[in-house]
matplotlib code that plots the C-alpha trace (Angstrom):
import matplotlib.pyplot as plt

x = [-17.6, -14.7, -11.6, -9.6, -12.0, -12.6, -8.7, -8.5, -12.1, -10.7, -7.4, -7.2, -6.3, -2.7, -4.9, -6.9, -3.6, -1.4, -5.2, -5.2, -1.3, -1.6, -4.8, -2.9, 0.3, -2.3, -4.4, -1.2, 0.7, -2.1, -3.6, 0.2, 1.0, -2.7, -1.8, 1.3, 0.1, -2.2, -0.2, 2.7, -0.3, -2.7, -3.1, -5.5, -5.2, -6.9, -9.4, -10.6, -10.5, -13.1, -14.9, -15.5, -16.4, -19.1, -20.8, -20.0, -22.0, -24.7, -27.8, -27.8, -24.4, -25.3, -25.0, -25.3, -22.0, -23.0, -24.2, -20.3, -19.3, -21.1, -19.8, -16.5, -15.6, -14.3, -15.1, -17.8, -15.3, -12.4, -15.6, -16.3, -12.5, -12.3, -15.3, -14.2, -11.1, -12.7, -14.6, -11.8, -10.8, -14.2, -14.8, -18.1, -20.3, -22.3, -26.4, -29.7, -31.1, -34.1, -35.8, -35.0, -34.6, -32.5, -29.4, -27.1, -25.7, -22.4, -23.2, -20.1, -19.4, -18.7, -15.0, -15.2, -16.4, -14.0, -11.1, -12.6, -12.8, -9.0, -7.9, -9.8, -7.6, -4.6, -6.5, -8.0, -4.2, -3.0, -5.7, -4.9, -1.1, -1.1, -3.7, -6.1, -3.2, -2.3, -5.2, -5.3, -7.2, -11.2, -10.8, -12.4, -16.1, -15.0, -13.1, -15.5, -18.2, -15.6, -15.6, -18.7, -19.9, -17.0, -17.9, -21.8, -21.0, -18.3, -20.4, -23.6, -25.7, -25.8, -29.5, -31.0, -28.7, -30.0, -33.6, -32.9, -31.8, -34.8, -37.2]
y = [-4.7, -6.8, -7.0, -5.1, -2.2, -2.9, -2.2, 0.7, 2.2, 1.4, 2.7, 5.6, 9.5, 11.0, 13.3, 10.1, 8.0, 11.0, 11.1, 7.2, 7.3, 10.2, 8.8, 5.5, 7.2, 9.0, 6.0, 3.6, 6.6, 8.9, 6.3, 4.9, 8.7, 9.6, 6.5, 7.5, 10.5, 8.9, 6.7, 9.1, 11.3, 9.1, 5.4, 4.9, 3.1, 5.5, 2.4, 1.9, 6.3, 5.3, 3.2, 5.9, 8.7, 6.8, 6.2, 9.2, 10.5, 7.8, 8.7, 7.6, 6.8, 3.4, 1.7, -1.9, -3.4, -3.4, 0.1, 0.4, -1.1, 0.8, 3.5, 3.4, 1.3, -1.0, -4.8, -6.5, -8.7, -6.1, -3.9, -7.3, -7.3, -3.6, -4.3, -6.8, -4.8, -1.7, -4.2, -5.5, -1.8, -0.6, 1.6, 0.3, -2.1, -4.5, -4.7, -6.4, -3.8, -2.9, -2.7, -6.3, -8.1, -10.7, -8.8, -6.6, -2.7, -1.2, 1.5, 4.3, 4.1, 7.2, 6.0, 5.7, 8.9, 10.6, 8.7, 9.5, 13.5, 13.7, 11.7, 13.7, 17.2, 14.7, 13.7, 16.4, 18.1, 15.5, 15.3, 19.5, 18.9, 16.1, 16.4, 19.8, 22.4, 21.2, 21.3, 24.8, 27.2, 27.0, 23.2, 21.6, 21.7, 20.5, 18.1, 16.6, 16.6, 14.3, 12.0, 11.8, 11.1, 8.4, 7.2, 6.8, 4.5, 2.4, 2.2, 1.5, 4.2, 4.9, 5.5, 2.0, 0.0, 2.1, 1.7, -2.3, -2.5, -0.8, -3.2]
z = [-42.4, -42.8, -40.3, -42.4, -42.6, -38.9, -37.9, -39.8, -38.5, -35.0, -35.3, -33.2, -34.4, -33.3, -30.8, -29.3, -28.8, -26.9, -24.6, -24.1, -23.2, -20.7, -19.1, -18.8, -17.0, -14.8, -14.0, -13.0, -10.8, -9.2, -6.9, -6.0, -5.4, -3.4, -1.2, -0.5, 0.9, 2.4, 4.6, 5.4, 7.0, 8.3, 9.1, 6.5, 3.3, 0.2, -0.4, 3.1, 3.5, -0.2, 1.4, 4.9, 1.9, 0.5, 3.6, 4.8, 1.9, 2.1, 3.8, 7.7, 7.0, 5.8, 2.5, 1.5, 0.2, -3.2, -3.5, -1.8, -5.2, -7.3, -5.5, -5.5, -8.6, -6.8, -6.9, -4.6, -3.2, -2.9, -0.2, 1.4, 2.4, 3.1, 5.3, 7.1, 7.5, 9.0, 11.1, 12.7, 13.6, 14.8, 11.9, 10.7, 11.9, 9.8, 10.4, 8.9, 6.4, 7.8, 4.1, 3.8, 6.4, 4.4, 3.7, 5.6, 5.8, 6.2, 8.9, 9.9, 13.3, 15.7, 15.0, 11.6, 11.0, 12.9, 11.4, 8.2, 9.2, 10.2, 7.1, 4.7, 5.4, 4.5, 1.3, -0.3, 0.2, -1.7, -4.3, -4.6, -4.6, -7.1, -9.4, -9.4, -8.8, -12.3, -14.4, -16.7, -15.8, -15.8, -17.1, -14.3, -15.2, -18.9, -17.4, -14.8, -17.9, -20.0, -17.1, -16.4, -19.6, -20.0, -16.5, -16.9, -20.2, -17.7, -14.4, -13.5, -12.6, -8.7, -8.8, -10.6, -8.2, -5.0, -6.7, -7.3, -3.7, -2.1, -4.3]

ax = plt.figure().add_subplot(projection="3d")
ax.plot(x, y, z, "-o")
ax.set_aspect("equal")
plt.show()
């Protein structure tokens, strides 16, 4: 295939450029807009509230940092700050894995999960108010199937990282 044949193969339809500008406008103002919300109502940042969700979620309330990664999308470094962050404010703790001895878990705390129960009214208001009141009618499951097929091409799957972890 030559470059020239590789542009034009690549170029992308009227219909697939109007999708890539509206998912661009939605990926740079929904998260400013969600963590607006978020810190009008609550004290809580929308990546450390993430970050409470997962392990929330998480079996025992306990994850290991980079299955907090994985989990949220978010880099490994970005959850070692927001870790140490919610730390510092009692929200998790931090303990030895007792699968492997060798590395740590990020365990909710009483705190944490009460902090992350009062903020999550606030959220999924927002999430409502600002992005699913909008969607057409009966597009949701279509939607979430468009993501998650674009998502399991972008992300690692949850499963093989847990699986890796526990090995």
């Amino acid at each position: 295939m030559t470059k020239s044949t590789e542009a034009t193969d690549s170029a992308l339809s009227e219909q697939e450029s109007e999708v890539w500008r509206e998912l661009g406008r939605l990926v740079h103002a929904l998260p400013r807009l969600l963590e607006e919300d978020m810190l009008q109502a609550t004290p809580l940042p929308l990546t450390e509230f993430s970050v409470l969700s997962v392990l929330n979620d998480a079996p025992g309330h306990r994850l290991r940092m980079s299955e907090i990664a994985v989990r949220t999308g978010l880099t490994p470094s970005r959850i070692t700050r927001l870790v140490t962050a919610l730390t510092a404010k009692s929200l998790v703790d931090k303990e030895r894995d007792s699968n492997d001895g060798r590395g740590n878990v990020t365990v909710l705390t009483a705190a944490g999960l009460s902090c992350w129960e009062s903020a999550r009214t606030a959220h999924q208001a927002s999430a409502r108010r600002r992005f699913l009141d909008h969607l057409p009618e009966g597009s949701a499951p279509v939607l979430a199937d468009a993501l998650r097929a674009v998502t399991a091409q972008l992300i690692p799957d949850r499963s093989s990282t847990a699986d890796q972890e526990r090995a």
